[in-house]
C-alpha positions as CSV (number, residue, x, y, z in Angstrom):
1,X,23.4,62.2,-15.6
2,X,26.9,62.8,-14.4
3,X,26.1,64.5,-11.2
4,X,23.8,62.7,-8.4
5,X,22.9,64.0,-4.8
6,X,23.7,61.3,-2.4
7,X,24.5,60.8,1.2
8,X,27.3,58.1,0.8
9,X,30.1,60.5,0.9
10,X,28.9,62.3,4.3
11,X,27.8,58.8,5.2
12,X,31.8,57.3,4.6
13,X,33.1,60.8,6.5
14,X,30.8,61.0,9.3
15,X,32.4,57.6,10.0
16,X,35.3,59.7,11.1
17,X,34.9,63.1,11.9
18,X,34.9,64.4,15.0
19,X,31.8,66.5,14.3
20,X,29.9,64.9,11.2
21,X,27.2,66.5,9.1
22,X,23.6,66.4,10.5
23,X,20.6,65.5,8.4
24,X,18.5,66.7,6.5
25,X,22.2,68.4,5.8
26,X,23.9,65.3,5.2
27,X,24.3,65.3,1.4
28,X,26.5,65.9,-1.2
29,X,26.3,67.0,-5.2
30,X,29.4,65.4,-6.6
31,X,30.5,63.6,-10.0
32,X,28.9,60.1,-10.4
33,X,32.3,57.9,-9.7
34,X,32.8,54.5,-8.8
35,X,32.1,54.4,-5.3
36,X,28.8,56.4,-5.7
37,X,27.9,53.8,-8.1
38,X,28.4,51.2,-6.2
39,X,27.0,52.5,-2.5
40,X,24.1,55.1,-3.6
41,X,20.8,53.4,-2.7
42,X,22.8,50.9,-0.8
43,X,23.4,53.0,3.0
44,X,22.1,49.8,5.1
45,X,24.9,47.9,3.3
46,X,27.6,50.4,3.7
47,X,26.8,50.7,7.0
48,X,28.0,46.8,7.3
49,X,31.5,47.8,5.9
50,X,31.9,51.2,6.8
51,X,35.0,51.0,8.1
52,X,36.8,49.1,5.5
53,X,35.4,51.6,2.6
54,X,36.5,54.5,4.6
55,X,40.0,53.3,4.9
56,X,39.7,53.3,0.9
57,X,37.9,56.6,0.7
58,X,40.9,58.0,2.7
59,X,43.4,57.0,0.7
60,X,42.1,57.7,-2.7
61,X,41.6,60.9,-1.5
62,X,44.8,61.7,-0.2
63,X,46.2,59.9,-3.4
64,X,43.7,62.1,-5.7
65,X,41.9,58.8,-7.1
66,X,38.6,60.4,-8.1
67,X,37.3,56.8,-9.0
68,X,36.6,56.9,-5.1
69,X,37.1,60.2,-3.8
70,X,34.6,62.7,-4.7
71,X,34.0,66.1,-6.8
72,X,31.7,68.6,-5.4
73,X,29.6,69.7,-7.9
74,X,26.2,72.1,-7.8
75,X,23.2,72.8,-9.9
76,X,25.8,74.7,-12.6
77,X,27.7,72.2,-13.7
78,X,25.0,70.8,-15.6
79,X,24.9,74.3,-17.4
80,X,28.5,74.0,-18.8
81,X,28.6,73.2,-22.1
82,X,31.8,74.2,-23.1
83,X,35.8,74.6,-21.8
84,X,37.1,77.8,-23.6
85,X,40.7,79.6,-22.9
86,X,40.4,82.4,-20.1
87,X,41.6,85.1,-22.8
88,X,38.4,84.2,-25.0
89,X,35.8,84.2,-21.5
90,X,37.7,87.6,-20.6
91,X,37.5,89.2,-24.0
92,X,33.6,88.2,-24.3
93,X,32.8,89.7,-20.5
94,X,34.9,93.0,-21.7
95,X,32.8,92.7,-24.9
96,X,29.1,92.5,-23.0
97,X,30.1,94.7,-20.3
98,X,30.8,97.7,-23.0
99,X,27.5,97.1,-24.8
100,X,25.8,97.1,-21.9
101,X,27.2,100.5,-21.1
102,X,27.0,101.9,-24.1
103,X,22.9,101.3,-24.5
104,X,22.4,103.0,-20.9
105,X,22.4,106.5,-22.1
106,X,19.6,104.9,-23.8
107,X,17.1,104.0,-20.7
108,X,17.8,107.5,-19.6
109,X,16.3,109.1,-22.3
């Protein structure tokens, strides 16, 4: 799979924040990247180096280096199956939302 649940990023954050995330709250759905791959299963370890992955975790994220950084991604990402123009999504919802009110005067009968 391309998406995993994990606490490393909260893990590498709470590091810094001022007020980090609490468990059972302290987990993320994101892309599988680098850094997930290398730390997931692994928290007693990146505890050892914390600091020295969350200078890097920084950076990559100010820098938009999604090797390290993370994307957020939910439940529905695993649905998408395809990337089509917004003219062709628009023109299908117009499409489905006139059949659908065309067949009401149907369920009124």
């Amino acid at each position: 799979d391309s998406c995993i649940r994990t606490t490393v990023i909260d893990q590498i954050a709470n590091s810094y924040r001022a007020k980090p995330w609490p468990y059972p709250y302290d987990s993320s759905g994101i892309v599988r990247n680098a850094l997930s791959n290398q730390w997931d299963g692994k928290e007693s370890e990146l505890d050892a180096v914390i600091d020295e992955v969350a200078a890097r975790y920084k950076k990559a994220s100010q820098e938009g280096d999604l090797s390290i950084a993370q994307v957020y991604s939910g439940q529905g990402v695993g649905d998408i199956c395809s990337i089509d123009p917004a003219y062709d999504i628009l023109t299908k919802i117009d499409k489905e939302a006139r059949d659908i009110l065309k067949s009401l005067p149907k369920l009124l009968e």
